[in-house]
C-alpha positions as CSV (number, residue, x, y, z in Angstrom):
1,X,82.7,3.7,-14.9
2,X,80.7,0.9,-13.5
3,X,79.4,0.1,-17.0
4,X,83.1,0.0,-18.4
5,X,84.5,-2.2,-15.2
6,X,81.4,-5.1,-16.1
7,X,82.2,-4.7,-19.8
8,X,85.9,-5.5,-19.1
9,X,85.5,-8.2,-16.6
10,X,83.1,-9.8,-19.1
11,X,85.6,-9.8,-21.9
12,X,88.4,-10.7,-19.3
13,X,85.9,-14.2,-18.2
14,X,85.2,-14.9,-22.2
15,X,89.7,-14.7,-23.2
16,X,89.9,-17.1,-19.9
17,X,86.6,-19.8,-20.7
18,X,88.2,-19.7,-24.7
19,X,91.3,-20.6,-23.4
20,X,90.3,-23.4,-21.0
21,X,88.0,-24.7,-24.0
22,X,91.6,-24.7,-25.5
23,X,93.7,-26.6,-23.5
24,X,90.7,-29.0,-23.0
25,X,90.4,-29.7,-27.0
26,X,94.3,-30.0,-27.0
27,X,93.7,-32.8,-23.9
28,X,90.7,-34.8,-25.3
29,X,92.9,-35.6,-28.2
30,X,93.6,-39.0,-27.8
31,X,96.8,-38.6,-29.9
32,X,98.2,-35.9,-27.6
33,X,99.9,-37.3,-23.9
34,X,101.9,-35.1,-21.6
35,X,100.2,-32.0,-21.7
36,X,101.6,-29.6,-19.6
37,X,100.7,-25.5,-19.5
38,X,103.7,-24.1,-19.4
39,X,102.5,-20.2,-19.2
40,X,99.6,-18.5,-19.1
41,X,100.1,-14.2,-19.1
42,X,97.8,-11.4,-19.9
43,X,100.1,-8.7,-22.0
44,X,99.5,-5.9,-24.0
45,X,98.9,-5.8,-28.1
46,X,98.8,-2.8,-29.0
47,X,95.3,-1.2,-27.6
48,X,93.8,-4.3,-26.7
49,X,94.3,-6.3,-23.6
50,X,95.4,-9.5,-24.8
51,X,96.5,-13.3,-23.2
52,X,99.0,-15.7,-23.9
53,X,99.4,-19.3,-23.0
54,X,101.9,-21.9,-24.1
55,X,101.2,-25.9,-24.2
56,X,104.1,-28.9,-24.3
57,X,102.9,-32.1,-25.2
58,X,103.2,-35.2,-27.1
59,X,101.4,-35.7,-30.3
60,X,102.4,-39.4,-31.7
61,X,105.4,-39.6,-29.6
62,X,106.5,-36.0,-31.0
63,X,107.6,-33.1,-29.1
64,X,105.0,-30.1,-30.0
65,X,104.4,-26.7,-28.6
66,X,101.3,-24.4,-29.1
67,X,101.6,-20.6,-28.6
68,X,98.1,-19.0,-28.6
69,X,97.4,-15.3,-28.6
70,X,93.5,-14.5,-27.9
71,X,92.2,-10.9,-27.6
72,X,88.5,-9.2,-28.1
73,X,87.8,-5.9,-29.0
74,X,84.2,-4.8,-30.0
75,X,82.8,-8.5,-29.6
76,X,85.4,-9.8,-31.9
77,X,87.9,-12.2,-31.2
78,X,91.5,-11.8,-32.5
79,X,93.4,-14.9,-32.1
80,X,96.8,-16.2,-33.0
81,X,97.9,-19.8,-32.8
82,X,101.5,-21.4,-33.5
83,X,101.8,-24.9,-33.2
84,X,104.9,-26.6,-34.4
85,X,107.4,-29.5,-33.4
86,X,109.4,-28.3,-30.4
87,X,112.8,-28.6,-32.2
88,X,111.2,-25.5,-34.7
89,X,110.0,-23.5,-32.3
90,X,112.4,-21.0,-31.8
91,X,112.7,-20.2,-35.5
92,X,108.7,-20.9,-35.9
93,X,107.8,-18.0,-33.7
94,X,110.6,-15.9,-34.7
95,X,109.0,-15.9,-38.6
96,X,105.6,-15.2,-36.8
């Protein structure tokens, strides 16, 4: 049990460091102003305990959005990433 509890919590800290690392690439982008999280959820895909977090900003004075879907199973990661013009979005992730 103990050994399953550390093994989660470990995978748990990796999802959360790859996202930071991912917000902080979309900020030191000198292109991209107003960056703003706008959520950030764990949810479930499928087996696999997954996380989601969505970014609003400004990328040469154009409204974008990036949706990004990280999980690990086994010591793979599994990621997903949508990033489109705001004005798209909703059909964007629809067709995703």
């Amino acid at each position: 049990m103990r050994r399953t509890y550390i093994k989660t919590l470990s995978a748990t800290l990796l999802i959360i460091d790859h996202e930071h690392q991912a917000v902080s690439f979309l900020t030191e982008d000198k292109n991209n102003q107003e960056l703003n999280v706008v959520h950030s959820q764990w949810f479930q895909l499928g087996r696999l305990h997954a996380r989601r977090f969505e970014v609003r900003f400004l990328k040469n004075n154009k409204s974008m959005i990036t949706d990004h879907i990280i999980a690990l199973h086994n010591g793979v990661e599994y990621e997903l990433i949508l990033r489109t013009l705001a004005a798209r979005y909703g059909r964007d992730k629809n067709t995703v």
